[in-house]
Structures are given as structure tokens and as C-alpha cells.
DRENNUSE-927447 format. One record per residue (C-alpha): residue in one letter; x, y, z. Coordinates in nm, 3 decimals, padded with zeros to 5 digits. Each point is the difference from the previous one (the first is absolute). Layout:
N
+-------+---------+---------+---------+
: filum :       u :       v :       w :
+-------+---------+---------+---------+
:     A :       X :       Y :       Z :
...
+-------+---------+---------+---------+
//
This chain:
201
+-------+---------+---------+---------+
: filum :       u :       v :       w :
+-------+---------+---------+---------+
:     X : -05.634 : -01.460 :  07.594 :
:     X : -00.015 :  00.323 :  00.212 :
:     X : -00.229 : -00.162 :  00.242 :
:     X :  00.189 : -00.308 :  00.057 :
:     X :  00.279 :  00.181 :  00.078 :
:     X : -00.126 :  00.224 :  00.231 :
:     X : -00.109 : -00.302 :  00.180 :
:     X :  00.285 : -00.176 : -00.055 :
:     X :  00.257 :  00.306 :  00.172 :
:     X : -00.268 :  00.037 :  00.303 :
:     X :  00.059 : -00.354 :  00.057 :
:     X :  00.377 :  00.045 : -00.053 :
:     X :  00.034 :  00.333 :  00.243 :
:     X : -00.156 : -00.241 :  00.282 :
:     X :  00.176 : -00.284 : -00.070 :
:     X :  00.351 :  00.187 : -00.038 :
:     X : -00.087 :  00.189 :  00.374 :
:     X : -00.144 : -00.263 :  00.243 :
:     X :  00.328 : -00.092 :  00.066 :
:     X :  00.119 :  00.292 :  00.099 :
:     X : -00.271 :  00.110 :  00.170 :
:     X :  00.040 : -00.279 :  00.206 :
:     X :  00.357 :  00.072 :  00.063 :
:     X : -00.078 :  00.325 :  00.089 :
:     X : -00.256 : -00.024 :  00.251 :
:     X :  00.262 : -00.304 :  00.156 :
:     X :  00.281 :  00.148 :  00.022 :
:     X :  00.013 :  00.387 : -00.119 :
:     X : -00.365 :  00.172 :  00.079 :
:     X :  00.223 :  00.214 :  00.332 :
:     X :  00.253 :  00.090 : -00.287 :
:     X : -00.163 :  00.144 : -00.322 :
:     X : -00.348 :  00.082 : -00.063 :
:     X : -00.110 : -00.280 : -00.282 :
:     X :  00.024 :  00.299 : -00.292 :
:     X :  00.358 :  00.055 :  00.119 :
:     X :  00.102 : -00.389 :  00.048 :
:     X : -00.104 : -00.018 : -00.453 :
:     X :  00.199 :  00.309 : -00.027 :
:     X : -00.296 :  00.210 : -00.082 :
:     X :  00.144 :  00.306 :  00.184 :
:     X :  00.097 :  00.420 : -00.061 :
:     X :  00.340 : -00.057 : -00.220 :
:     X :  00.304 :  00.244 :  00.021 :
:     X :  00.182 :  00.108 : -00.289 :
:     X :  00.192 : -00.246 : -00.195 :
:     X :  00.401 : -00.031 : -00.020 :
:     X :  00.053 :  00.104 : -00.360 :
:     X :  00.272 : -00.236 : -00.068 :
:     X : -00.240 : -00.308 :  00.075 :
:     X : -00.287 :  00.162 : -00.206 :
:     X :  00.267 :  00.037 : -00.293 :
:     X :  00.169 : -00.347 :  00.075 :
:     X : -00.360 : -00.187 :  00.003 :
:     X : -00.109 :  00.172 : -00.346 :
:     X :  00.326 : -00.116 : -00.189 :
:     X : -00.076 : -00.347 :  00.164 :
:     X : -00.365 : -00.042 : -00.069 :
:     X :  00.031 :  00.133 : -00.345 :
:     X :  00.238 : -00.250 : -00.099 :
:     X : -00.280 : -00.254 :  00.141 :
:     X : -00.221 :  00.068 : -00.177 :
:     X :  00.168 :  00.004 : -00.294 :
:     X :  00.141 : -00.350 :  00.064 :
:     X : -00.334 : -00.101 :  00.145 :
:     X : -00.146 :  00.063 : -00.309 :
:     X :  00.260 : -00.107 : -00.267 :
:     X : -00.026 : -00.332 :  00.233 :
:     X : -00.386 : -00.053 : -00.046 :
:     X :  00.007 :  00.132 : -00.336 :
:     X :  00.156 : -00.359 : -00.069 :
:     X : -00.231 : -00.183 :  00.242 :
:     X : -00.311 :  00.181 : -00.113 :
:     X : -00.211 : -00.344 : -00.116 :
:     X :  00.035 : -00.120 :  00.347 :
:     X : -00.042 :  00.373 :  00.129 :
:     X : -00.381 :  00.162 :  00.078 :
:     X : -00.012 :  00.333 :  00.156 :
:     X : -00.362 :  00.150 :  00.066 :
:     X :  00.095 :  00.358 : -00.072 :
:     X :  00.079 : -00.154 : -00.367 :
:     X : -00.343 : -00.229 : -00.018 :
:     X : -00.170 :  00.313 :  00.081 :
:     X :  00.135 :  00.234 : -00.223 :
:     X : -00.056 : -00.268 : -00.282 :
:     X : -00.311 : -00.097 :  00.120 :
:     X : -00.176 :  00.403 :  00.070 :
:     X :  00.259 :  00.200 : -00.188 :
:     X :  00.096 :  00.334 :  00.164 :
:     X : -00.341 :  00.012 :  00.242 :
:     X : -00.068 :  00.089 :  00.370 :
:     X : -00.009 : -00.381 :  00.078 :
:     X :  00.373 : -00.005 : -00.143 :
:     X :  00.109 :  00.295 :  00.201 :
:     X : -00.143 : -00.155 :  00.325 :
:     X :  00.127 : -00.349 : -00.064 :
:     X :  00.336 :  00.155 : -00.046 :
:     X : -00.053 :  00.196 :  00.311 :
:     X : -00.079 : -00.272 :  00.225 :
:     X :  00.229 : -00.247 : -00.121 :
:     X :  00.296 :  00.239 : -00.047 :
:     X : -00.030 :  00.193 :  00.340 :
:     X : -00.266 : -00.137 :  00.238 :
:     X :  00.074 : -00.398 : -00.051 :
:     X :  00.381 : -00.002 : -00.022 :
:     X :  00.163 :  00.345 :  00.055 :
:     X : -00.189 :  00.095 :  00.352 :
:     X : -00.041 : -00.331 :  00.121 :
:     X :  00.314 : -00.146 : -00.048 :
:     X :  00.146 :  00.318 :  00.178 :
:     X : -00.228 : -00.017 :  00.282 :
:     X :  00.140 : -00.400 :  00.011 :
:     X :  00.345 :  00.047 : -00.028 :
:     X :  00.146 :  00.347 :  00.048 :
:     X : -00.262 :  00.035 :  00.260 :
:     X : -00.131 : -00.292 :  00.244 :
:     X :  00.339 : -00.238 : -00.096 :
:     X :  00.245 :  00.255 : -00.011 :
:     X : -00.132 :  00.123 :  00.347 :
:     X :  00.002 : -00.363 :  00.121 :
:     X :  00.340 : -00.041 : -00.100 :
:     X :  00.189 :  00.370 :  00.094 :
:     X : -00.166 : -00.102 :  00.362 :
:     X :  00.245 : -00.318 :  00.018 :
:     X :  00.280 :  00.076 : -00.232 :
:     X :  00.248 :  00.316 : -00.109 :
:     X : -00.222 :  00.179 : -00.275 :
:     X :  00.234 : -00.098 : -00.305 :
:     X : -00.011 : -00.361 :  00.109 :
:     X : -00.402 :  00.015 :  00.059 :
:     X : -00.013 :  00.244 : -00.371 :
:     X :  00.222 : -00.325 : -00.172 :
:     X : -00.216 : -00.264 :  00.151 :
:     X : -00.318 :  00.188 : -00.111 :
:     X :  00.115 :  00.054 : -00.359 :
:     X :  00.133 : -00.371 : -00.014 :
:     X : -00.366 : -00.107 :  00.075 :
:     X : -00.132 :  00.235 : -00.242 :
:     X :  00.221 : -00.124 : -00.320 :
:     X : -00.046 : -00.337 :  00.104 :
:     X : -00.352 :  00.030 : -00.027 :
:     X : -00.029 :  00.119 : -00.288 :
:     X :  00.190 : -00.263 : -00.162 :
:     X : -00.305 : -00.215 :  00.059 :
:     X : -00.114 :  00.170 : -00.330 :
:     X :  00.277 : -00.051 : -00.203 :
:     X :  00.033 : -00.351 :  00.037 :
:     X : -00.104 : -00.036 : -00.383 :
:     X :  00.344 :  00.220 : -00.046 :
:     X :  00.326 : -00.111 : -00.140 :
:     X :  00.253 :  00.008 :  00.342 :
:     X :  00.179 :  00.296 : -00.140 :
:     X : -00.276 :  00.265 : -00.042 :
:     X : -00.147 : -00.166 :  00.340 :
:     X :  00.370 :  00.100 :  00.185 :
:     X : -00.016 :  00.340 : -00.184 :
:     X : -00.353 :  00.127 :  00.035 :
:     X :  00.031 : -00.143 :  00.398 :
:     X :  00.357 :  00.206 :  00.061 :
:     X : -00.191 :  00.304 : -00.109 :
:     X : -00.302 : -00.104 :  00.192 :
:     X :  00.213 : -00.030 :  00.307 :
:     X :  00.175 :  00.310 : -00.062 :
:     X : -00.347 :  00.220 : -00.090 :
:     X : -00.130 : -00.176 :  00.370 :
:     X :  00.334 :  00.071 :  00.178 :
:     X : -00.012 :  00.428 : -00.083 :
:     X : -00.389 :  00.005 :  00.067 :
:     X :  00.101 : -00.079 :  00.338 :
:     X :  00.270 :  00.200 :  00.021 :
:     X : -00.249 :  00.288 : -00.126 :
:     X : -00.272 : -00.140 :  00.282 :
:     X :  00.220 :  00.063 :  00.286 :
:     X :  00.155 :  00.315 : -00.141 :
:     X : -00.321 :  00.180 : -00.057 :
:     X : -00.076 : -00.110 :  00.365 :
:     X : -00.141 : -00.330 : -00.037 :
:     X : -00.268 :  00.103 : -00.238 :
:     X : -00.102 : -00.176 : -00.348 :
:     X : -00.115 :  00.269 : -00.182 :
:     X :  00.271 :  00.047 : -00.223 :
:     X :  00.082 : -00.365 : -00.032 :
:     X : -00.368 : -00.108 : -00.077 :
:     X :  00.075 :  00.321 : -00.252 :
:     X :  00.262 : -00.115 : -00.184 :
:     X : -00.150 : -00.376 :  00.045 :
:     X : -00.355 :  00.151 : -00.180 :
:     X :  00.192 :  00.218 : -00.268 :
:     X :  00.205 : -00.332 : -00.085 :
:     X : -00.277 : -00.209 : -00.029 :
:     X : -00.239 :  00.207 : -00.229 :
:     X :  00.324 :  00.077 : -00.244 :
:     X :  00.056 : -00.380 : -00.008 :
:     X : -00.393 : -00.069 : -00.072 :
:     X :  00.062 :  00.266 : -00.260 :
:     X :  00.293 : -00.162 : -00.150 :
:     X : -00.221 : -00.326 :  00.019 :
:     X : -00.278 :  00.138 : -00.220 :
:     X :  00.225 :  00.158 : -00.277 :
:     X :  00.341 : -00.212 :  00.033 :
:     X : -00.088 : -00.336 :  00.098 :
+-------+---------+---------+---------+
//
């Protein structure tokens, strides 16, 4: 299980940057340095008010998120959960968390959106625009896996989606276009969820 998922995230991690790689080296390689362009970058200090505004919003998420697959959870699989049933408490557990929680989704889908798209779209349109478009994308995305979903918890779960997407961009461009604290909040969300998943779901 650890193995193939390993595998499975280095093929994801190319496969999630050749496009912008190739974007970059088109159209933005005089502008950023690659690193920069993902949003890999020095941060500043975060604006309180968004830190404090984004916890209130991604703790109701996950809350939501969860009550939501709670009644899904036939149709629902989560590796963190296989693993912990399947090895129990173990280093393979811990790592399989780790990789799926922060490495696979948190970090990547940072790099993707708060970094290379948001930075595609700020260069075209006013920042709130470009952070609305971004965080549109992002929700709708995700809906792809709740299709199983009854319409109402797929409208919820995506508001809050939107709304967890719209303030780590916010928090991107506030803490000078760095995603360290939104590939934070994204990693510390993620491993409470697969938590909640082992003992909840």
C-alpha cells in the first residue's frame, strides 16, 4: 500500500506540474524564478484577521465534510483509513498519512492553485477577481468526488470549499505571495479529516 502510493504521488507531482512548467518557461521564465511562479517563496507575516477568519471557516468544513461522508461512507474509501485498519497504529500508517495528507494534496494543490494559477491569473486580472476565479476552479473540482452525494451536502461542502480556497489566497498574497501558511492550514486540515475518517466515519 505504502509503495504504491509513493509511486502513485511521484507520478501525480509530474503530472500536476508539466503544465505549468510549460507555461512558465512560455510565457513567465523573465518574471519569477520557477520556485517563485508555485509560490514556493520567503512568506511575511500573516494578517491576523484572515488567519482567524480561515480557522472558523475550515473548521466548520470539516465538520460538515465529515458529517457529509459519514452518510456516504459505503461508497467512501480513504487510504489513511485502509491503512490504519489494515497496519494499526505503525510507521507505514504514519507515512501513508503523511504523504497523502500533506505531500499529495496539501503542497501540491497549493503549488497548483495558490501558486502557478493564481499567478497566471493576478497577471491578467484585479487580484480579487483572479483569487474568485481560482477558488471557483478549486470547488468545482472537487465536486468531481461528490458526485455519489445528495445535491444538498454537494452545494454545502462546495460553498465551504470555495470559501476555504478563496482566504488561502487571500493569505497567499498577504504573506507575500508565499504558500507556506496556506499549504499549512491545507496539511493540518487534511490529517484532522483523515483522523476523523479513522475514528468517525
Amino acid at each position: 500500500m505504502l509503495i504504491e502510493l509513493i509511486k502513485n504521488t511521484i507520478f501525480q507531482i509530474i503530472l500536476f506540474l508539466i503544465i505549468p512548467l510549460v507555461v512558465y518557461l512560455l510565457f513567465y521564465r523573465k518574471t519569477f524564478t520557477f520556485k517563485a511562479f508555485l509560490g514556493i517563496k520567503p512568506q511575511t507575516k500573516a494578517n491576523q484577521k484572515t488567519l482567524i477568519k480561515l480557522s472558523i471557516i475550515c473548521v466548520i468544513y470539516i465538520i460538515l465534510g465529515t458529517y457529509s461522508l459519514g452518510k456516504y461512507t459505503t461508497e467512501f474509501e480513504d487510504i489513511r483509513k485502509l491503512a490504519f485498519n489494515k497496519y494499526g497504529f505503525s510507521l507505514s500508517t504514519v507515512l501513508i498519512f503523511i504523504i497523502q495528507s500533506i505531500i499529495r494534496t496539501a503542497v501540491l494543490e497549493e503549488m497548483v492553485f495558490r501558486g502557478f494559477l493564481l499567478n497566471v491569473l493576478k497577471s491578467h486580472l484585479k487580484f480579487e477577481i483572479a483569487n474568485i476565479v481560482q477558488a471557483l476552479i478549486f470547488a468545482a473540482i472537487h465536486i468531481l468526488g461528490m458526485l455519489q452525494f445528495q445535491l444538498f451536502d454537494i452545494v454545502l461542502i462546495s460553498v465551504f470549499i470555495f470559501l476555504v480556497a478563496y482566504y488561502f489566497g487571500k493569505l497567499t498574497k498577504e504573506s507575500g505571495d508565499s504558500i507556506f501558511y496556506s499549504a499549512c492550514f491545507h496539511s493540518a486540515m487534511n490529517i484532522l479529516a483523515g483522523i476523523m475518517f479513522i475514528y468517525l466515519i
